[in-house]
C-alpha positions in Angstrom: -15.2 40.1 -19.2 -11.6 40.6 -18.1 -12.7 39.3 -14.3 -14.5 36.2 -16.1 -11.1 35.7 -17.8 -8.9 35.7 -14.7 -11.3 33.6 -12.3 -11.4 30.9 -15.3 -7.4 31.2 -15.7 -7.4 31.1 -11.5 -9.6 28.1 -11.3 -7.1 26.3 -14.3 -4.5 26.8 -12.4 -5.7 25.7 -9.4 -7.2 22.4 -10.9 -4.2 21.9 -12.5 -1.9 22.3 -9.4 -4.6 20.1 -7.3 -4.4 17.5 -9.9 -0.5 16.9 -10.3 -0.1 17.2 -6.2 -2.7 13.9 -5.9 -0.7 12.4 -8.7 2.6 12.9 -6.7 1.3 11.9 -3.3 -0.5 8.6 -4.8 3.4 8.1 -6.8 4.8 8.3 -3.2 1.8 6.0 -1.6 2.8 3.5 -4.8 6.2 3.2 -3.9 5.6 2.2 0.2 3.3 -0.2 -1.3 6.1 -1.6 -4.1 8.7 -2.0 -1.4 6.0 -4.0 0.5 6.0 -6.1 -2.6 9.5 -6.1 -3.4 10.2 -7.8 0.0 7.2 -9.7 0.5 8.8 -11.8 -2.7 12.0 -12.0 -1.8 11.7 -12.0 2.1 14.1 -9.1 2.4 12.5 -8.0 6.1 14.1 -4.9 5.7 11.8 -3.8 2.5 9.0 -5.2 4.2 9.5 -3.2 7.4 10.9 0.0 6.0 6.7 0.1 4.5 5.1 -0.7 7.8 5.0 1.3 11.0 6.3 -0.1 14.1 2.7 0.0 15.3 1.4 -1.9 12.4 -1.1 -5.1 12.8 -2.0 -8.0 10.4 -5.1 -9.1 11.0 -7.0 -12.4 8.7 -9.1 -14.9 9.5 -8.4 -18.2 10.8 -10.4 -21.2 12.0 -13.0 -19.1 11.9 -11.4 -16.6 14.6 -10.2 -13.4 13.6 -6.2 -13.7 14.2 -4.2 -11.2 14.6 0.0 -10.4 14.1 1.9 -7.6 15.4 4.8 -6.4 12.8 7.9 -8.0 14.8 6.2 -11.7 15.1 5.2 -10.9 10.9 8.3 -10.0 10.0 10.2 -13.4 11.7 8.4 -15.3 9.2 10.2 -13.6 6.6 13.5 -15.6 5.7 16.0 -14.1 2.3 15.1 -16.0 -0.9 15.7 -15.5 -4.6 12.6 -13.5 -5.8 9.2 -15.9 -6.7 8.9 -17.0 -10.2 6.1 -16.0 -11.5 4.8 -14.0 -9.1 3.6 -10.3 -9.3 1.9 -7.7 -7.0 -1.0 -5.2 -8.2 -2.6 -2.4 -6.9 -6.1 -2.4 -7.5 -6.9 0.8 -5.2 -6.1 4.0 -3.8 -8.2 6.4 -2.0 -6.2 8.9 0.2 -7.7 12.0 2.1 -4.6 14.2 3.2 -2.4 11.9 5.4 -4.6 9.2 5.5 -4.9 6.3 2.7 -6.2 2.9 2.1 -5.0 0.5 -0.7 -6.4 -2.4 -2.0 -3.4 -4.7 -3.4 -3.0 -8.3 -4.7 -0.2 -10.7 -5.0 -0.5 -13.4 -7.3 2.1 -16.4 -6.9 1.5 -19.7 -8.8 -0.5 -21.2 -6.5 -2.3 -18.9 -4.1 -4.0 -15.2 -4.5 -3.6 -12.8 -1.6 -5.8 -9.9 -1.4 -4.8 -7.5 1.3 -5.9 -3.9 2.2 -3.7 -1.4 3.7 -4.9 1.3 5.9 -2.0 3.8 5.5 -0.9 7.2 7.4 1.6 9.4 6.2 3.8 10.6 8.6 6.7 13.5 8.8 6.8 12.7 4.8 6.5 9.1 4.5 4.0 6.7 4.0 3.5 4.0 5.9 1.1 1.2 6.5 -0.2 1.1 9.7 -2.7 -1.6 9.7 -3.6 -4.9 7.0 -6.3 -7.0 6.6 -5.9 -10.1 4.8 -7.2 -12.7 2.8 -5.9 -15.7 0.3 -7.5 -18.5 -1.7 -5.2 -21.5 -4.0 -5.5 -21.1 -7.5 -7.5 -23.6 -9.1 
């Protein structure tokens, strides 16, 4: 009975401890990703770089060829701007598997919806994403 007693208190523990270190890494993923945001809207290119590695690609789709954007030629069409009006960004997913993550994100401005997903790779403590795939439509 006592051995029942301290496995179950064991496992508890161990639950417990898995649970809140998932909760603090997805917290850390969340804030690379809110940068992201916080400079996609205001086209502060150093919020927007600081979440993407050097080695980071855009890719999207466009007349009907896949296109695709390293992060220096991405970042020079960033130029400083008073933060959109009614414009927000969501996260809509996280799945992450030790250093590795992907995200599924939206940013809604008044007249388009973008939907990207970020492949993401955490490295010497920092998230960062490492590879997006995009897609937008204008609001109807």
């Amino acid at each position: 009975m006592k051995t029942t007693r301290i496995l179950c208190l064991g496992l508890t523990l161990f639950f417990s401890f898995n649970s809140h270190a998932q909760k603090e890494e997805k917290d850390l993923i969340k804030q690379t990703i809110e940068t992201y945001f916080d400079g996609w809207m205001t086209g502060d290119t150093l919020k927007v770089g600081k979440a993407m590695h050097a080695s980071c690609h855009l890719k999207f789709i466009k007349d009907d060829q896949i296109t695709i954007i390293n992060r220096k030629n991405y970042l020079a069409g960033f130029k400083p701007r008073p933060k959109m009006e009614n414009t927000k960004g969501s996260i809509l997913d996280i799945n992450f598997t030790k250093n590795v993550a992907s995200a599924k994100c939206e940013i809604e401005t008044p007249k388009r919806v973008f939907t990207d997903y970020f492949n993401m790779i955490k490295l010497n403590g920092v998230w960062y994403i490492v590879d997006k795939i995009s897609t937008n439509f204008e609001k109807k």
